[in-house]
VOBA-1610 file (N, C-alpha, C; in pm, whole numbers, padded with zeros to 5 digits, always signed):
BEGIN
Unk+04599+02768-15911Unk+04608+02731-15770Unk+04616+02855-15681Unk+04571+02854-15550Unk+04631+02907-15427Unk+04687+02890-15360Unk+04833+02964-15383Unk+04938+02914-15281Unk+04977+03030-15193Unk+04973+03016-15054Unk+05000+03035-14912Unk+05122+03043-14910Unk+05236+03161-14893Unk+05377+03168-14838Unk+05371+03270-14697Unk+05456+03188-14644Unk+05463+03204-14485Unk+05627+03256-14514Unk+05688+03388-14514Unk+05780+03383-14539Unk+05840+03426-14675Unk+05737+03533-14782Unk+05745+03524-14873Unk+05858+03688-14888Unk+05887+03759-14787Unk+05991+03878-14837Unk+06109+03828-14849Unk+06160+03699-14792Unk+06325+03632-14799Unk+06351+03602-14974Unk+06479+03589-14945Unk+06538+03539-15100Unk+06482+03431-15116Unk+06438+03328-15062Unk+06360+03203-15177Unk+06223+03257-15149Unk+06176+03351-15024Unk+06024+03339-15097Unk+06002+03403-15203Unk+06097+03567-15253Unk+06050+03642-15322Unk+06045+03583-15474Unk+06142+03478-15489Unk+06142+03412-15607Unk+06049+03290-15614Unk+06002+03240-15495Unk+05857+03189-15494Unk+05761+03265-15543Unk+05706+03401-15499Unk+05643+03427-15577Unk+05650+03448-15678Unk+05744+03550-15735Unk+05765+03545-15900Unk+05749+03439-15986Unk+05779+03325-15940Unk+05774+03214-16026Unk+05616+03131-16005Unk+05508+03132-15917Unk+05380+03109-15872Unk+05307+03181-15971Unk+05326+03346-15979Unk+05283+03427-16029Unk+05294+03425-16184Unk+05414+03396-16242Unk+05394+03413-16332Unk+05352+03260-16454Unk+05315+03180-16350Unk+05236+03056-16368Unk+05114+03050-16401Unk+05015+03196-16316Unk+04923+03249-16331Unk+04847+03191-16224Unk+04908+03114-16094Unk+04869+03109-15965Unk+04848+03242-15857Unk+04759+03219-15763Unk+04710+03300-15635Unk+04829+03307-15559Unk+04931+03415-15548Unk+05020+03420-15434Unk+04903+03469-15340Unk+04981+03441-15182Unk+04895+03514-15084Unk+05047+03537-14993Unk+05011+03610-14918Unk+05150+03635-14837Unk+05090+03661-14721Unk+05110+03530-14616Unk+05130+03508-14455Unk+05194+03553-14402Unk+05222+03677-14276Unk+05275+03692-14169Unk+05221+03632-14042Unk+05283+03545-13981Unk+05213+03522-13832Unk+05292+03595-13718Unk+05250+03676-13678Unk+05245+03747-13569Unk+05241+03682-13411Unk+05315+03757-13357Unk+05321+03653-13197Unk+05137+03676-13159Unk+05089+03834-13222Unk+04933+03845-13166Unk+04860+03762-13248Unk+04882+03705-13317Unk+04766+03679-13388Unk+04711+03512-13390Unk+04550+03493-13377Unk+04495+03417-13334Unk+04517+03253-13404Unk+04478+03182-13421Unk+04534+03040-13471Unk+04344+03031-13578Unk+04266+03108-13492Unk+04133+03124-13600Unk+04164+03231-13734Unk+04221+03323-13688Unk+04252+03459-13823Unk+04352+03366-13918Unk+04453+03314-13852Unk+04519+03270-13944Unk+04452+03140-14024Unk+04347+03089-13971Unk+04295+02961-14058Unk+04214+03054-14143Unk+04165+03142-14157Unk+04052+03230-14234Unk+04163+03255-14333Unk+04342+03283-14340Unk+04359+03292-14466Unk+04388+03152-14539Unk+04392+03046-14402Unk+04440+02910-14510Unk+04314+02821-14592Unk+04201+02865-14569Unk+04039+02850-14633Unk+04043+02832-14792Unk+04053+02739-14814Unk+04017+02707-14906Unk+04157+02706-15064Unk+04292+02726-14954Unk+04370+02711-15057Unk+04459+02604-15080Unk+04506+02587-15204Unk+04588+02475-15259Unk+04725+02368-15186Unk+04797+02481-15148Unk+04930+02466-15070Unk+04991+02606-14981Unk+05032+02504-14886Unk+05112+02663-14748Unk+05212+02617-14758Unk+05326+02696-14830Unk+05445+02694-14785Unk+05520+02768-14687Unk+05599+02727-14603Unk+05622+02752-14483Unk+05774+02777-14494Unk+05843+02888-14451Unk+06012+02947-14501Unk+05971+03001-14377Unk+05941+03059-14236Unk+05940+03144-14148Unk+06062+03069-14080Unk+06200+03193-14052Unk+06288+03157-13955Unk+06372+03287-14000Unk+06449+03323-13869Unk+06532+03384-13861Unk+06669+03334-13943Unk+06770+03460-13973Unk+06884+03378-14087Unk+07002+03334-13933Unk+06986+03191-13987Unk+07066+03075-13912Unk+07263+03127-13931Unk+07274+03191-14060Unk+07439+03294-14012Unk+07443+03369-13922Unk+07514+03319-13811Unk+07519+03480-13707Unk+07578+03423-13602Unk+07609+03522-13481Unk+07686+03460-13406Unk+07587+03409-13311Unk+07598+03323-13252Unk+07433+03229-13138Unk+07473+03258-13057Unk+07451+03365-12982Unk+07415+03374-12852Unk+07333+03270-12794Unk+07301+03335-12633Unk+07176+03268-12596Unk+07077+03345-12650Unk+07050+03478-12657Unk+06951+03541-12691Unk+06900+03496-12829Unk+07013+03448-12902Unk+06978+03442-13080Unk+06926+03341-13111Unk+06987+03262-13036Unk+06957+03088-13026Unk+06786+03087-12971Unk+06751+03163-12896Unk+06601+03195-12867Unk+06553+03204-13004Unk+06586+03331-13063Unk+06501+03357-13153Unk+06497+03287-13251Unk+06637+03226-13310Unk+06592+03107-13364Unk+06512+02979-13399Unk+06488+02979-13261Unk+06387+02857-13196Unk+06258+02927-13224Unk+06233+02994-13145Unk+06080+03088-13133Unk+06046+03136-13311Unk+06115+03162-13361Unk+06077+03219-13509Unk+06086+03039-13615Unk+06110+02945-13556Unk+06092+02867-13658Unk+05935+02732-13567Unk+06002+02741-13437Unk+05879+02632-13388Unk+05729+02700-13356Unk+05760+02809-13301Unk+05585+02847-13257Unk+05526+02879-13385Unk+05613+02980-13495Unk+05543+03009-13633Unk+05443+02867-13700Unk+05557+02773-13709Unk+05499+02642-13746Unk+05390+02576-13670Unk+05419+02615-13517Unk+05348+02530-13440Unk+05183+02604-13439Unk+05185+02731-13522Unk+05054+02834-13534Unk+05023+02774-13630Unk+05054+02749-13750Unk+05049+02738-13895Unk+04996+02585-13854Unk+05060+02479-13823Unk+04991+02349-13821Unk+04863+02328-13752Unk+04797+02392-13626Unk+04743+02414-13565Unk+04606+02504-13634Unk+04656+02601-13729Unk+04567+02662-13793Unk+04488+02549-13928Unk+04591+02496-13955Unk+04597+02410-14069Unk+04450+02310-14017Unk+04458+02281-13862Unk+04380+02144-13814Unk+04244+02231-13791Unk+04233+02362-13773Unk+04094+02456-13719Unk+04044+02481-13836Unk+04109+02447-14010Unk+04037+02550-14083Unk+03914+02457-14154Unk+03826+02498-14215Unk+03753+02332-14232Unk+03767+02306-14414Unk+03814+02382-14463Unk+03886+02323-14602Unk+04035+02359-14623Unk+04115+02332-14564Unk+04266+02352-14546Unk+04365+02318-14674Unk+04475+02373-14682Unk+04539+02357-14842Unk+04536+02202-14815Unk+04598+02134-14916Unk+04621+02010-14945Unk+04754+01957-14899Unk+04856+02035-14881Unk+04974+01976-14896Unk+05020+02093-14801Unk+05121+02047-14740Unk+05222+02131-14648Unk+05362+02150-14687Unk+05422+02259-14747Unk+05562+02216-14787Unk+05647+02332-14678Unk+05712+02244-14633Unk+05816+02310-14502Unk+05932+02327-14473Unk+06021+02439-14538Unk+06187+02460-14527Unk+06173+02345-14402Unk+06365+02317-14426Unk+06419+02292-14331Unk+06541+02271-14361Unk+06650+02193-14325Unk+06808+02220-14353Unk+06894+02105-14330Unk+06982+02134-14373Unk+07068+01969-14409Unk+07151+01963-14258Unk+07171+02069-14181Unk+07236+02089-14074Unk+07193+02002-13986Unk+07065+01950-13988Unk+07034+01808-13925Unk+07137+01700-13885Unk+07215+01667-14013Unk+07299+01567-14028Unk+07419+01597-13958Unk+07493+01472-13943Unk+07648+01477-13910Unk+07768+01499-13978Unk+07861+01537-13955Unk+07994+01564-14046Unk+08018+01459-14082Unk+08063+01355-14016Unk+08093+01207-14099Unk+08030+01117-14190Unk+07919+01132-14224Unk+07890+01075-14370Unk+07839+01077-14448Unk+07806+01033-14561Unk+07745+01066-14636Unk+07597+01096-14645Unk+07486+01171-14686Unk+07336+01147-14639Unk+07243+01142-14760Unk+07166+01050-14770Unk+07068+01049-14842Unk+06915+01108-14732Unk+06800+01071-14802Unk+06679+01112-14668Unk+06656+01003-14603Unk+06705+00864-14581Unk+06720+00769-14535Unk+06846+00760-14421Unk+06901+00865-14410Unk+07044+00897-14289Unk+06928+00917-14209Unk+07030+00856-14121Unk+06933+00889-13943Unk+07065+00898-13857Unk+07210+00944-13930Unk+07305+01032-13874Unk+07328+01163-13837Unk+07255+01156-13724Unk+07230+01295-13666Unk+07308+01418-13620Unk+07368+01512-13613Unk+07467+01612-13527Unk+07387+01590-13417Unk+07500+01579-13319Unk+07456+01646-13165Unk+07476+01734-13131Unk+07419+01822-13146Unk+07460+01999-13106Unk+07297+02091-13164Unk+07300+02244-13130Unk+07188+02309-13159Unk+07106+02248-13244Unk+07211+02332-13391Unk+07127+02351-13514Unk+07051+02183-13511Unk+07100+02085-13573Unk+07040+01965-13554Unk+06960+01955-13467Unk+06936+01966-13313Unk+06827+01950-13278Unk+06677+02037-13289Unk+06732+02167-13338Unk+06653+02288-13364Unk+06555+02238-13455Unk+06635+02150-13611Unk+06583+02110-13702Unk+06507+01995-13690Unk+06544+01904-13581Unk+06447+01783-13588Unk+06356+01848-13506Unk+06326+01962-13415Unk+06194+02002-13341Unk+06121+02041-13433Unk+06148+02114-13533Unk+06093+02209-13652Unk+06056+02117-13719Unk+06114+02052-13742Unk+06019+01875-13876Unk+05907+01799-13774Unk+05932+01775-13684Unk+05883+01687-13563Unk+05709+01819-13580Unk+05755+01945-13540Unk+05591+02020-13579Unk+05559+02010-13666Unk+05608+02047-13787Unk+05562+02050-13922Unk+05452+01931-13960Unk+05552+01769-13943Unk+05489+01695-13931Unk+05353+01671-13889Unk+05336+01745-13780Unk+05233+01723-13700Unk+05087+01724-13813Unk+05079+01798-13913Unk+05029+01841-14013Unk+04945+01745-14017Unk+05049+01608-14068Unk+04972+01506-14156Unk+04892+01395-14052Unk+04879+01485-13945Unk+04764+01381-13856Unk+04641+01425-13926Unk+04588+01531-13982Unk+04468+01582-14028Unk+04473+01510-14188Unk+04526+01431-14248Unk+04542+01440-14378Unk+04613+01506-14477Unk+04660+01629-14449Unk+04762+01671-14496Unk+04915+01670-14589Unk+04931+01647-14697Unk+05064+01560-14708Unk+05141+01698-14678Unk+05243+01598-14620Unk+05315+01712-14587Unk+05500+01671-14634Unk+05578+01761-14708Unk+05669+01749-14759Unk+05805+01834-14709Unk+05856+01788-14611Unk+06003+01860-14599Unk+06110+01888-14678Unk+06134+02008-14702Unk+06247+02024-14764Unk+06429+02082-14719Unk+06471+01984-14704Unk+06637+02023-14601Unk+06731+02144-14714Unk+06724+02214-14668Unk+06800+02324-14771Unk+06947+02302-14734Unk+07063+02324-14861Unk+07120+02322-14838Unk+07206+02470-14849Unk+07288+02497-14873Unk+07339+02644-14915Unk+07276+02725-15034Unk+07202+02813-15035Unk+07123+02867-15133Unk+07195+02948-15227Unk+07238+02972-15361Unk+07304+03091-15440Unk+07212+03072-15515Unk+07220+03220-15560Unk+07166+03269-15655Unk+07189+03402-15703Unk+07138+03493-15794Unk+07199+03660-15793Unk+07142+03738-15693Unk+07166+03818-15643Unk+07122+03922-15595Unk+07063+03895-15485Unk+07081+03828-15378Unk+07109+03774-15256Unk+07149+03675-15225Unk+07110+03605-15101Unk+07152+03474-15011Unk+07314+03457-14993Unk+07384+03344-15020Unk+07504+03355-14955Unk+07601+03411-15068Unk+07539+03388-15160Unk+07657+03415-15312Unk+07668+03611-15293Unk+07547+03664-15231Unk+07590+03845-15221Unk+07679+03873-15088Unk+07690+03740-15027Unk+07825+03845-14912Unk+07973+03764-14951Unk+07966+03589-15061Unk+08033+03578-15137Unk+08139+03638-15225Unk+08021+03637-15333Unk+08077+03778-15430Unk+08155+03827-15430Unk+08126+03995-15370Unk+08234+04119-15312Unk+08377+04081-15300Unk+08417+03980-15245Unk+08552+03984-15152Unk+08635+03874-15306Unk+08581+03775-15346Unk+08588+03780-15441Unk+08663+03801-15561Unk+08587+03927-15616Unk+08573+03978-15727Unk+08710+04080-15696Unk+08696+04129-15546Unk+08861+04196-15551Unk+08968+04133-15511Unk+08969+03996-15577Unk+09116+03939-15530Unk+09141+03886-15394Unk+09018+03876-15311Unk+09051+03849-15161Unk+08946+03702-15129Unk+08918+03622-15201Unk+08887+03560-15154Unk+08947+03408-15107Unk+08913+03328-15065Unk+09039+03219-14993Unk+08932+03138-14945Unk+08954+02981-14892Unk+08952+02896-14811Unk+08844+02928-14677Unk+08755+02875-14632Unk+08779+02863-14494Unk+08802+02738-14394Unk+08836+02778-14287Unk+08932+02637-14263Unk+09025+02586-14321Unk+08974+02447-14297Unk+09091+02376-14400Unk+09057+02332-14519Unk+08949+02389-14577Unk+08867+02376-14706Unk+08871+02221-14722Unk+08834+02134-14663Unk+08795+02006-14683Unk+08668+01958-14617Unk+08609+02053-14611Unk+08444+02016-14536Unk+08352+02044-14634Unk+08268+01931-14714Unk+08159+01941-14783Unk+08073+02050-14786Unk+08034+02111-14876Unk+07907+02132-14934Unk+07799+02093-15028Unk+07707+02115-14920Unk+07563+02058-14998Unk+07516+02185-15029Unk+07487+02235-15164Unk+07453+02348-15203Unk+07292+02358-15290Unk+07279+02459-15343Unk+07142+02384-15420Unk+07157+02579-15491Unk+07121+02570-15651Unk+07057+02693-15736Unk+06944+02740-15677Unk+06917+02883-15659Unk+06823+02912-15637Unk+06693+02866-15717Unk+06709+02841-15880Unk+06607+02821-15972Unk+06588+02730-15945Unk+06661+02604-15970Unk+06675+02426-15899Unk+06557+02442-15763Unk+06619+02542-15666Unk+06527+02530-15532Unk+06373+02553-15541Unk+06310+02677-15657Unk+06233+02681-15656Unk+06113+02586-15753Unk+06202+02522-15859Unk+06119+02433-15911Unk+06071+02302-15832Unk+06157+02293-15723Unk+06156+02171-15614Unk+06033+02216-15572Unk+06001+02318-15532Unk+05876+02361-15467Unk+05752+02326-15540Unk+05757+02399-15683Unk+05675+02309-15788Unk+05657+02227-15799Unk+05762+02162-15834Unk+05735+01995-15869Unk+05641+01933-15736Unk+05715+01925-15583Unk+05669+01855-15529Unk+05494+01899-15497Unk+05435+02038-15503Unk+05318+02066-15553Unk+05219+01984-15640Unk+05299+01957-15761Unk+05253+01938-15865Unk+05268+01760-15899Unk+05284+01715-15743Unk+05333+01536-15746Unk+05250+01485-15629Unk+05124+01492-15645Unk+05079+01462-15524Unk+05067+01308-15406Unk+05141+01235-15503Unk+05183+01129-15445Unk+05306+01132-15372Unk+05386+01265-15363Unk+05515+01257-15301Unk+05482+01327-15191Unk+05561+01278-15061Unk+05544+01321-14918Unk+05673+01329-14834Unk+05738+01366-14739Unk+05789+01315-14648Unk+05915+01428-14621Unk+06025+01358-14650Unk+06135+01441-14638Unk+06253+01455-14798Unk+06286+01531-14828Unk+06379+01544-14957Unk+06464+01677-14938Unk+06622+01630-14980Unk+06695+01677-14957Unk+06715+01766-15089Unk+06731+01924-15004Unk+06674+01994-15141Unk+06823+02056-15198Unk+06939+01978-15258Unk+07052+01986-15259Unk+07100+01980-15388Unk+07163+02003-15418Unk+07220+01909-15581Unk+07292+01808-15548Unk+07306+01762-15691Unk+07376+01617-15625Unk+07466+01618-15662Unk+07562+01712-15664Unk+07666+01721-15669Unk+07780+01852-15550Unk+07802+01784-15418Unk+07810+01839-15345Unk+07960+01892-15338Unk+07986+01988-15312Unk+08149+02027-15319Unk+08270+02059-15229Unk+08374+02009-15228Unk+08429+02079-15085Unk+08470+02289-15097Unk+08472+02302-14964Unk+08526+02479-14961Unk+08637+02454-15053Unk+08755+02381-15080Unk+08883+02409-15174Unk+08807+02440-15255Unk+08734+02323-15320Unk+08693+02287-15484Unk+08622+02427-15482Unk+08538+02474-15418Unk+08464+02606-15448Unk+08502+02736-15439Unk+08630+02701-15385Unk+08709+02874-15384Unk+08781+02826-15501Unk+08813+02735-15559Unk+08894+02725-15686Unk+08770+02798-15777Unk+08698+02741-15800Unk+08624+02748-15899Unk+08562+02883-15923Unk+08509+02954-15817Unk+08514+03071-15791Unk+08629+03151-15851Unk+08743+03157-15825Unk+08883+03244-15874Unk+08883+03183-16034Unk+08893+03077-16098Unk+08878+03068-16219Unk+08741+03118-16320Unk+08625+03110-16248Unk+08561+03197-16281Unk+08512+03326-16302Unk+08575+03388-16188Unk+08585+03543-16187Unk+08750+03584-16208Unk+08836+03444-16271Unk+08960+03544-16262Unk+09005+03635-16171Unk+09033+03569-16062Unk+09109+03625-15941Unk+09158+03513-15880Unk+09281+03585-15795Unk+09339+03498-15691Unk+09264+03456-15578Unk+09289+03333-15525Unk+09200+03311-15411Unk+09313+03227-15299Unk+09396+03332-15281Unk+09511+03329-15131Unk+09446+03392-14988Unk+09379+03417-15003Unk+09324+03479-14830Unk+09250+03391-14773Unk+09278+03287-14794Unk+09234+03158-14629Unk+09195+03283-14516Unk+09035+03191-14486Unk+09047+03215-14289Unk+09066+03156-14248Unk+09139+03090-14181Unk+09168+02994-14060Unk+09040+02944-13973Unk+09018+02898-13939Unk+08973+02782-13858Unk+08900+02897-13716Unk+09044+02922-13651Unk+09020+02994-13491Unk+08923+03178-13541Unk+08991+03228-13659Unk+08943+03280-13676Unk+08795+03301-13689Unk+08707+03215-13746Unk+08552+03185-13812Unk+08504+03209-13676Unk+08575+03087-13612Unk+08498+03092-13496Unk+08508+03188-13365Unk+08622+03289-13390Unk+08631+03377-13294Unk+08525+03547-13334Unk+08501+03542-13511Unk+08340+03638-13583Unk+08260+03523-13500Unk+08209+03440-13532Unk+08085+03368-13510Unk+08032+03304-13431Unk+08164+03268-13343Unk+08126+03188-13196Unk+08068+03031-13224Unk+07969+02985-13181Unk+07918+02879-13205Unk+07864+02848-13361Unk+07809+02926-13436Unk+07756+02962-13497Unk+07848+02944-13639Unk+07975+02921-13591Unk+08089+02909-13721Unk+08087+02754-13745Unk+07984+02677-13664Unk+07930+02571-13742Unk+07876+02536-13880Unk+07843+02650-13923Unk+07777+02645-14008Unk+07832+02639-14133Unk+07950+02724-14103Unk+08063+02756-14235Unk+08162+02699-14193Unk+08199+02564-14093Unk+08289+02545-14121Unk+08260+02356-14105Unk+08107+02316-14073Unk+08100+02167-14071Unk+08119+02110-14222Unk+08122+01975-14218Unk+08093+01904-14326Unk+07943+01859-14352Unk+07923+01894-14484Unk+07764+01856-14497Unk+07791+01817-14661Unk+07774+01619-14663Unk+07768+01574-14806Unk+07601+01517-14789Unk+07521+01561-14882Unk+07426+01543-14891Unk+07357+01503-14974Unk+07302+01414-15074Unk+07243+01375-15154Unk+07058+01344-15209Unk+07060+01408-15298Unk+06857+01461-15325Unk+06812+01293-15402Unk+06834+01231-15357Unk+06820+01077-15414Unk+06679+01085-15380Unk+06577+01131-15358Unk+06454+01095-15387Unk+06393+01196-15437Unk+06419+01300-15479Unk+06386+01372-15624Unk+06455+01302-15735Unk+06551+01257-15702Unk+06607+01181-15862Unk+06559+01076-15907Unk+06469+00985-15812Unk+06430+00910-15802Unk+06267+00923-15858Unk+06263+01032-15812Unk+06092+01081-15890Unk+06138+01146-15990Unk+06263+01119-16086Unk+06259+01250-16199Unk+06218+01390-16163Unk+06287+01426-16085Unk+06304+01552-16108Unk+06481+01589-16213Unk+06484+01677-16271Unk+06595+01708-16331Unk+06642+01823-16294Unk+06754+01864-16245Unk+06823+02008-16221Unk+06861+02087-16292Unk+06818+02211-16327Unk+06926+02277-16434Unk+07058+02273-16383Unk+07108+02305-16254Unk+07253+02302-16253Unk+07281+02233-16148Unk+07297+02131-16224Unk+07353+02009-16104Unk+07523+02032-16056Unk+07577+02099-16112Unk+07713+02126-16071Unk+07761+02258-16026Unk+07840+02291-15938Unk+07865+02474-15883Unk+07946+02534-16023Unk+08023+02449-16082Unk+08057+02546-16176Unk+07960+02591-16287Unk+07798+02523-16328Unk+07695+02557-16402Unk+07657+02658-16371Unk+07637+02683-16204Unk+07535+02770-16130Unk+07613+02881-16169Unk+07754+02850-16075Unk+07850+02976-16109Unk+07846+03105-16175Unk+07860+02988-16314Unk+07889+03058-16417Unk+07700+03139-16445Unk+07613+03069-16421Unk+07510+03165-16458Unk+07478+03270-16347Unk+07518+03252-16227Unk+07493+03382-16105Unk+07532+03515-16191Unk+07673+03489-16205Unk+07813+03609-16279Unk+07784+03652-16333Unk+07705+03629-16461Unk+07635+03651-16578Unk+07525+03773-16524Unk+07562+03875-16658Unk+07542+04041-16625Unk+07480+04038-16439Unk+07581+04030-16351Unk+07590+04074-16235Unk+07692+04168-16248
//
């Protein structure tokens, strides 16, 4: 195959490619540029298999107004080039597969891809503009497949490398009141999702790219200190998160229970459906 990554220097693309590649598939690696035309960019989507689409700025940080721009601008116009290119090219990939994030949802309940319990605030609406383009795709024929990410670990980046460190010397703790869900997902788990749904061409729509086994902050700073053998007494508080992060301490401090019930439903299988599986294989010669 030829597969199209929009987004391929980040921690899930670079392990997108590695794992494409050593399949003995066509990586190609997309940058879209604010200059660049919606024709140049259909000349690279000509004639290939699948575009996967990861372009966005990293959603940890403190949101300004300025950031909150770029947020927006680096996830809707990229897409809104890419779908647009998708409709100009005259043999276009087949399938559209398009990050997106569980932050959609609300703190109060539970979510399968059938929740239409929305947050009212940024990130959530950021994310239904960004699906709402993506979408746009499958007016041309296109299937097009969303994927809601949930917390990414893996070795040697994403959230488990600013994790880690603090950690491993005895300082890690709680945040908040460690009773707010996580929906998490293995990096390996994440990238076979990409495969599979490639490789399922009857599957479309939206899937929650999570494990199904979601955890609270306690349960994961426990598990963490029993696994690396350390104490885990240094709670941040609540006022604190949000006095580093500002708005933005949404992120690390909402509830998000989330459930991949329609990959399970198509057989897909996880290698590590649980944080203490993943855990324990991140640690491993790190």
């Amino acid at each position: 195959m030829k597969i199209v990554i929009c987004g391929i220097s980040g921690f899930v693309g670079s392990a997108l490619k590695a794992h494409f590649t050593a399949r003995g598939d066509d990586v190609i690696s997309l940058s879209v540029r604010t200059d660049m035309s919606i024709k140049s960019i259909a000349k690279k989507l000509e004639g290939c298999d699948a575009l996967i689409n990861l372009a966005g700025a990293n959603i940890l940080g403190r949101w300004t107004s300025a950031y909150k721009n770029v947020l927006r601008q680096s996830r809707l116009e990229t897409t809104d080039k890419l779908t647009k290119a998708l409709k100009y090219a005259t043999n276009p990939p087949k399938v559209l597969l398009n990050a997106s994030a569980v932050g959609i949802y609300d703190n109060l309940h539970k979510h399968d891809e059938g929740s239409q319990h929305f947050e009212n605030d940024f990130l959530s609406t950021l994310v239904q503009d960004w699906e709402k383009t993506a979408m746009s795709a499958s007016e041309e024929e296109i299937r097009v497949c969303l994927l809601r990410f949930g917390v990414v670990y893996g070795k040697n980046g994403g959230a488990m490398a600013k994790m880690l460190p603090p950690f491993k010397l005895g300082l890690g703790g709680k945040m908040g009141s460690g009773d707010q869900m996580i929906s998490w997902i293995h990096l390996d788990d994440l990238v076979r999702i990409f495969s599979f749904l490639i490789d399922q061409p009857r599957l479309y729509g939206i899937f929650n790219a999570t494990s199904p086994h979601p955890i609270s902050n306690a349960d994961q700073t426990k598990a963490m200190g029993a696994i690396l053998h350390r104490p885990t007494c240094m709670d941040m508080p609540s006022w604190l998160v949000k006095l580093i992060f500002g708005e933005g301490s949404s992120v690390i401090l909402d509830s998000k229970e989330v459930y991949p019930t329609r990959l399970l439903e198509a057989g897909f299988e996880f290698t590590y459906p649980t944080f203490e599986e993943a855990m324990r294989e991140i640690v491993t010669n790190v």
